[in-house]
C-alpha positions in Angstrom: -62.1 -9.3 252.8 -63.8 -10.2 249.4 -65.2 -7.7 247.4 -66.5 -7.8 243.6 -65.4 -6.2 241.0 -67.9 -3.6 240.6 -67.4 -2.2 244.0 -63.8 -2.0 243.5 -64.4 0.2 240.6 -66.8 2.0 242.4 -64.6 3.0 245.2 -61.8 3.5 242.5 -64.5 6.6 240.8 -65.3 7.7 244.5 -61.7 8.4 245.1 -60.7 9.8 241.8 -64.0 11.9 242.2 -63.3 13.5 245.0 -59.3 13.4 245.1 -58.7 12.4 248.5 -55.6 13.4 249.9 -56.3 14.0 253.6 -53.8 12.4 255.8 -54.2 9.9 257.8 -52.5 8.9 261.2 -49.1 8.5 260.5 -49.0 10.9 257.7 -49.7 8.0 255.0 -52.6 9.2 252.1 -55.2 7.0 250.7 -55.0 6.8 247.1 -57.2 4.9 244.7 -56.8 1.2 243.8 -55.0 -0.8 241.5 -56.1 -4.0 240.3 -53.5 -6.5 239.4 -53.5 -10.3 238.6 -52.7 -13.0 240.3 -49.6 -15.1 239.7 -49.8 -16.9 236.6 -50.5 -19.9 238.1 -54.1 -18.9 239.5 -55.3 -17.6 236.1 -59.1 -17.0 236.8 -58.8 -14.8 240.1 -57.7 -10.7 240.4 -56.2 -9.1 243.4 -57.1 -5.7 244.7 -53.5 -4.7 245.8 -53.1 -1.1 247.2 -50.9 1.3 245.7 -47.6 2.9 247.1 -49.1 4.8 249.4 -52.0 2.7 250.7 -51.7 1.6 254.5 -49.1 -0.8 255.3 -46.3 -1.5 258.1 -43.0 0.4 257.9 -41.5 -2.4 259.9 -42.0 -5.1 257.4 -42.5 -3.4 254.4 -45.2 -6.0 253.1 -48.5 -4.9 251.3 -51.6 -6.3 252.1 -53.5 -8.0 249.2 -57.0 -8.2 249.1 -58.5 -11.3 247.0 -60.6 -10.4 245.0 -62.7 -13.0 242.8 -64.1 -12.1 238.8 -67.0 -14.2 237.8 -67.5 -11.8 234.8 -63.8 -12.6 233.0 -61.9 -15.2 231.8 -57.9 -14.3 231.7 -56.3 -16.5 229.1 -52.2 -16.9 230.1 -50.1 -14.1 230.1 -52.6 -11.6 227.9 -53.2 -9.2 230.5 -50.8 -8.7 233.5 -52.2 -5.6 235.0 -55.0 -3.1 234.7 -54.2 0.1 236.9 -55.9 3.0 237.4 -58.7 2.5 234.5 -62.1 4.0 233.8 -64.8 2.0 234.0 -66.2 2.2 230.3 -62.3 1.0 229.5 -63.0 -1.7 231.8 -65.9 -2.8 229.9 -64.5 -2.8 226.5 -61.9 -4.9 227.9 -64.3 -7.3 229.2 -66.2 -7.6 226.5 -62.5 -8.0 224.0 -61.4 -10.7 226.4 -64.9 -12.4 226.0 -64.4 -12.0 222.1 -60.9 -13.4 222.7 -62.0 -16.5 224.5 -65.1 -17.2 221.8 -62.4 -16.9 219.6 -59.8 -19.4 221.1 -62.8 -21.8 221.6 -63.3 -22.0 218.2 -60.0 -22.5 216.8 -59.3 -25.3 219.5 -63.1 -27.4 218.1 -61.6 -26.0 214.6 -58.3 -28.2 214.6 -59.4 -31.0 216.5 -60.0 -33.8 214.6 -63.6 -34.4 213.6 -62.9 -38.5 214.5 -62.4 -37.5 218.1 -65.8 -38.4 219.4 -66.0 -41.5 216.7 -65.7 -45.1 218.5 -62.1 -46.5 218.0 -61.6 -49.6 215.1 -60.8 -52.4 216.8 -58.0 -54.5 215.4 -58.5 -58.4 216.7 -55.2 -60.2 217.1 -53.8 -64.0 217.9 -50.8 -63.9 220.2 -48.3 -64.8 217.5 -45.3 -63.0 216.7 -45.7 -62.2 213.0 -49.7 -61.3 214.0 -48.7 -58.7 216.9 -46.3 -57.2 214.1 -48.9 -56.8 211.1 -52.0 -55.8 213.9 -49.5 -53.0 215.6 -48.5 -51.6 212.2 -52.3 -51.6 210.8 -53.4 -49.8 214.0 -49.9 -47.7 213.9 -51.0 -46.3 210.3 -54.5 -45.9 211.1 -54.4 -43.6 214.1 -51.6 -41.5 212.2 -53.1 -41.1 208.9 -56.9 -40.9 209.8 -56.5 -39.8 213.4 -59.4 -42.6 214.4 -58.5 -44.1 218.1 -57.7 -48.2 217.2 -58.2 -51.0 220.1 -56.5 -54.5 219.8 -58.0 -57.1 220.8 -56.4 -60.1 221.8 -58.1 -63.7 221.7 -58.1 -66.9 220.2 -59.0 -67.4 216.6 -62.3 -68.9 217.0 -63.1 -66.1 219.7 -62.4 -63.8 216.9 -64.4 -65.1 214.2 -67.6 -65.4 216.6 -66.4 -61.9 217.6 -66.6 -60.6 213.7 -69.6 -62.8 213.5 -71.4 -60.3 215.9 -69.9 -57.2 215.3 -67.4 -56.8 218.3 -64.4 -57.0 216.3 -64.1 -54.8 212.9 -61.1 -56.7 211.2 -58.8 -59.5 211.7 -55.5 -59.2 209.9 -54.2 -63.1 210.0 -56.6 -65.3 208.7 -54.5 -68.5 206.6 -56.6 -69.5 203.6 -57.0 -71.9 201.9 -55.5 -74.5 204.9 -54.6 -73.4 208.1 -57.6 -71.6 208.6 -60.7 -73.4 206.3 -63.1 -74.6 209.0 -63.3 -71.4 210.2 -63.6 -70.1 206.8 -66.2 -73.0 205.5 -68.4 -71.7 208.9 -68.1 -67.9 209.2 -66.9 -66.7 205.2 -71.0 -65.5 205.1 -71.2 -63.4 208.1 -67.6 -61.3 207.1 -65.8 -59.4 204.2 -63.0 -60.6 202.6 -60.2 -57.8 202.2 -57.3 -59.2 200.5 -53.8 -60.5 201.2 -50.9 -59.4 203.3 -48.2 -61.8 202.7 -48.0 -65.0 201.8 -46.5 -68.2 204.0 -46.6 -72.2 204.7 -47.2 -74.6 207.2 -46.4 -78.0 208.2 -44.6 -80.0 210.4 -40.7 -79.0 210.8 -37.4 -80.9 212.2 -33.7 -79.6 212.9 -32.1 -79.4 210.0 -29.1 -81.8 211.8 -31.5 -85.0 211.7 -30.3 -86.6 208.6 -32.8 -86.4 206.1 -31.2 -90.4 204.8 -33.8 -91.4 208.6 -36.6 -88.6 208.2 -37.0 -86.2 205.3 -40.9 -86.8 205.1 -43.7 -87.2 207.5 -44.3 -90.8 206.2 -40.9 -91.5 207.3 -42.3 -91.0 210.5 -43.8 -94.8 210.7 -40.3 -96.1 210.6 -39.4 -98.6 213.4 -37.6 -96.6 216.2 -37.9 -92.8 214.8 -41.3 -92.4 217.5 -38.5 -93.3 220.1 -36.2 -90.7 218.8 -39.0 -87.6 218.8 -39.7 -89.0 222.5 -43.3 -89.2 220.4 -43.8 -85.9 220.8 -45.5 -83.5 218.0 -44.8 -79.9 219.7 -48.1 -77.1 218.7 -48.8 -74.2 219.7 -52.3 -73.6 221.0 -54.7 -76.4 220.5 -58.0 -76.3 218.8 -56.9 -73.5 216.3 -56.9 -75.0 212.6 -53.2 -75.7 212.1 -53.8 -78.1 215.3 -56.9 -79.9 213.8 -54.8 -80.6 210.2 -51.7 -81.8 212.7 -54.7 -84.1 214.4 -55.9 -85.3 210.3 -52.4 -85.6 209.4 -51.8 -88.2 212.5 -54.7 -90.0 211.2 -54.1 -89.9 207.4 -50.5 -90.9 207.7 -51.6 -93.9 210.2 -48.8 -92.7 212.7 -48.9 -94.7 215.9 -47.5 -93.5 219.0 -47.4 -89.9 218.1 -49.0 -87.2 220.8 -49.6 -83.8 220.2 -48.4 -81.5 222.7 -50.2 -78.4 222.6 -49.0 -75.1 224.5 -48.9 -71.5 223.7 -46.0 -70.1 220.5 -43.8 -69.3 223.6 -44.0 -72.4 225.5 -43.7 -74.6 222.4 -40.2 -72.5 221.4 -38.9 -72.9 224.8 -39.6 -76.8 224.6 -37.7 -76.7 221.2 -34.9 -74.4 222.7 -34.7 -77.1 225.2 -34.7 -80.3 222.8 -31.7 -78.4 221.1 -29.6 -77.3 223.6 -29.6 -81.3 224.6 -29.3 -82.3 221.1 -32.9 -84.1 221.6 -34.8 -84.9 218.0 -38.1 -82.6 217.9 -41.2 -82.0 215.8 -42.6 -78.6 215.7 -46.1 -77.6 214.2 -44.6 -74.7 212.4 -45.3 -71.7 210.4 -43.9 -68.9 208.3 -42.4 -66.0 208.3 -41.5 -66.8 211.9 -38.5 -65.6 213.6 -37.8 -70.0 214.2 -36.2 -70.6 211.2 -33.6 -67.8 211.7 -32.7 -68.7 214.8 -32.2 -72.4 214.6 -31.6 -74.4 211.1 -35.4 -75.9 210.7 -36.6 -78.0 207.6 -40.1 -78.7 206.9 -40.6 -82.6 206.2 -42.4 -83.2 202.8 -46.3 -83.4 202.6 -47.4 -86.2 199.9 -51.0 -86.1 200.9 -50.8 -82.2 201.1 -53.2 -82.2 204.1 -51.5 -79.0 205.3 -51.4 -77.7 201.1 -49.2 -75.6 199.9 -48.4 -71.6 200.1 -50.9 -70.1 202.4 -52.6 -66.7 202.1 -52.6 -64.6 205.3 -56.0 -62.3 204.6 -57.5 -59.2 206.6 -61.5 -60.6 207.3 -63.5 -57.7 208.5 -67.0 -57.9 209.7 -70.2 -57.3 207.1 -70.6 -53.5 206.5 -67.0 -52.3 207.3 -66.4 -51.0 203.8 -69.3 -48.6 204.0 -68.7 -47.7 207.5 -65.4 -47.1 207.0 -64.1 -46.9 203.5 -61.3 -45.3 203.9 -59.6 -47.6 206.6 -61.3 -50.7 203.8 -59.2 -48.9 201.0 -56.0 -49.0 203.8 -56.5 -52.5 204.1 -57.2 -53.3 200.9 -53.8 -52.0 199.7 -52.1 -53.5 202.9 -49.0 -55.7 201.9 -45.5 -56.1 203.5 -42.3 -58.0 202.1 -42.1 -61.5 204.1 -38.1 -60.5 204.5 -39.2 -56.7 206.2 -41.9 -59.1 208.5 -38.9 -61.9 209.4 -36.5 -59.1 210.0 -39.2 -57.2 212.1 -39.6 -60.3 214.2 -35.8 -60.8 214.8 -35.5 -57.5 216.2 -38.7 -58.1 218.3 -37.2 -60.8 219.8 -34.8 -58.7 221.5 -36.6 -55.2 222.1 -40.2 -55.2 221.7 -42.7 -55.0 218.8 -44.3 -51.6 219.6 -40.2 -50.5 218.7 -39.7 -52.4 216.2 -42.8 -51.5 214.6 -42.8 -47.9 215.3 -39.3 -47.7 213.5 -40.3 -50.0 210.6 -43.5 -47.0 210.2 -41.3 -43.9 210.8 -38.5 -45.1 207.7 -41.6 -46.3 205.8 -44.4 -43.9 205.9 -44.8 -42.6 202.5 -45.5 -45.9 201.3 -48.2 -46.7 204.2 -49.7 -43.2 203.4 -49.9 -44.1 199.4 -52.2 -47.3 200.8 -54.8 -44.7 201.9 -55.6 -44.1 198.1 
């Protein structure tokens, strides 16, 4: 049987007007009601459950509880257990406290949530490389902690990514190799985004085992010697073609006049495995490489030596963002303005990815180092 609330305090005045005490059968009295909660569990409804004396079976000893719904108020947790036996002005002040209460509680939830929440996320555009998922992850990392801003990574070629910053879809790029590696995209796109600085710096160019004796091969011209083609199986291992340290591999081919060279192209991780293999046989390789890279800790590598310097010299990795970022969002542009990390911190960081994972590795490298990310903010 449902009944509201006002008829329960209705029949509640009835009884206390006209203090019933007439037996019933059985010799049991009514008594007035007592209205109780519901387990915690079911916060927003109220029993009517009778009191001691109410009606119920001797034989099983179990009162019957009448549900009873409250449109009219809200109980928050464990604030009110009971109300028993109450008048029905009482019952109205508490009503009315308990809809102070919930105004209240409202309030100081919208009060300490952050005012970003309902702000769209930045979104971080990254290559599948392993020093790129590193400096993207840390960026977004810092970010979300020290703004409270929602980041997205997204993960795509570098051409995609340009075009992306191009039209808007992408805020910032953190891995963008000037002046080589990356200049055709740079010579195409450096109108349509914002240039925010420099990370770290690295190189690029063609690398060998370190146990091919640099008396046969110590410099990519060396490469036209009779019988050394033979030796690399003519194979030039890169990593994904098309990007810009595969075009200078395909100038380099052509400016050197090497004949009977091939460029393999494959992702970071097929082209290591194809190195893993060419060393665990003791084959001669060539590797399209880069650093800070986890490669040259791992196996003894040498780069050969550039004469024409088609691939140049020390590379700058920059953060690009699209036009307008810096007044959108000055205070992630000041962030990544100020962004920097130690090449040794990024080489160690990629070791110990290697083995666990980057979001560890970079969650650690943020935990021991957050002052100094927080100082970037400024």
């Amino acid at each position: 049987m449902q009944i509201s609330l006002a008829a329960a305090v209705k029949l509640k005045r009835r009884a206390a007007a006209s203090k019933i005490t007439r037996p019933l059968s059985g010799g049991r009295r009514r008594r007035s009601f007592s209205i109780t909660r519901s387990y915690p569990k079911s916060i927003n409804k109220l029993f009517v459950t009778p009191s001691r004396s109410w009606p119920y079976s001797h034989q099983d000893g179990r009162h019957d509880r009448l549900p009873l719904r409250c449109p009219n108020i809200r109980f928050c947790g464990r604030a009110i257990t009971k109300l028993h036996r109450i008048s029905g002005d009482k019952l109205m002040r508490v009503k009315k406290a308990f809809k102070v209460l919930v105004a209240v509680m409202a309030c100081s939830v919208l009060h300490v949530m952050p005012a970003s929440a309902d702000q769209p996320p930045i979104r971080i555009g990254w290559i599948n490389w392993a020093d790129a998922e590193i400096t993207a992850k840390l960026a977004a990392k810092a970010i979300e902690d020290q703004t409270g801003r929602p980041v997205k990574l997204v993960m795509a070629d570098l051409g995609i990514q340009f075009q992306a910053l191009a039209t808007k879809n992408v805020d910032v790029v953190p891995m963008v190799w000037l002046p080589g590696a990356h200049k055709s995209y740079w010579e195409k796109y450096s109108s349509q985004v914002e240039d925010l600085g420099v990370i770290y710096d690295g190189k690029i160019g063609w690398a060998i085992p370190d146990s091919i004796p640099a008396s046969e091969v110590s410099s990519i011209e060396d490469l036209n010697k009779p019988g050394i083609a033979e030796k690399f199986g003519n194979r030039i291992l890169s990593a994904e073609a098309g990007n810009g340290q595969y075009k200078l591999s395909e100038k380099a081919i052509t400016e050197y006049g090497l004949k009977g060279y091939k460029l393999l192209a494959s992702s970071e991780a097929g082209m290591l495995s194809e190195l893993a293999r060419d060393q665990s046989r003791e084959k001669w390789s060539i590797i399209n490489a880069w650093n800070p890279h986890w490669m040259f800790a791992k196996w003894k590598l040498r780069y050969l030596t550039d004469p024409k310097q088609i691939f140049g010299g020390t590379e700058h990795i920059h953060v690009v963002s699209r036009l307008g970022f810096t007044k959108d969002e000055p205070k992630v542009a000041t962030f990544l303005r100020h962004y920097t990390l130690p090449l040794s911190d990024l080489e160690a960081m990629q070791m110990e990815a290697k083995d666990s994972s980057a979001d560890k590795v970079v969650d650690a490298y943020y935990l021991k180092n957050k002052a100094r990310f927080a100082a970037m903010f400024n």
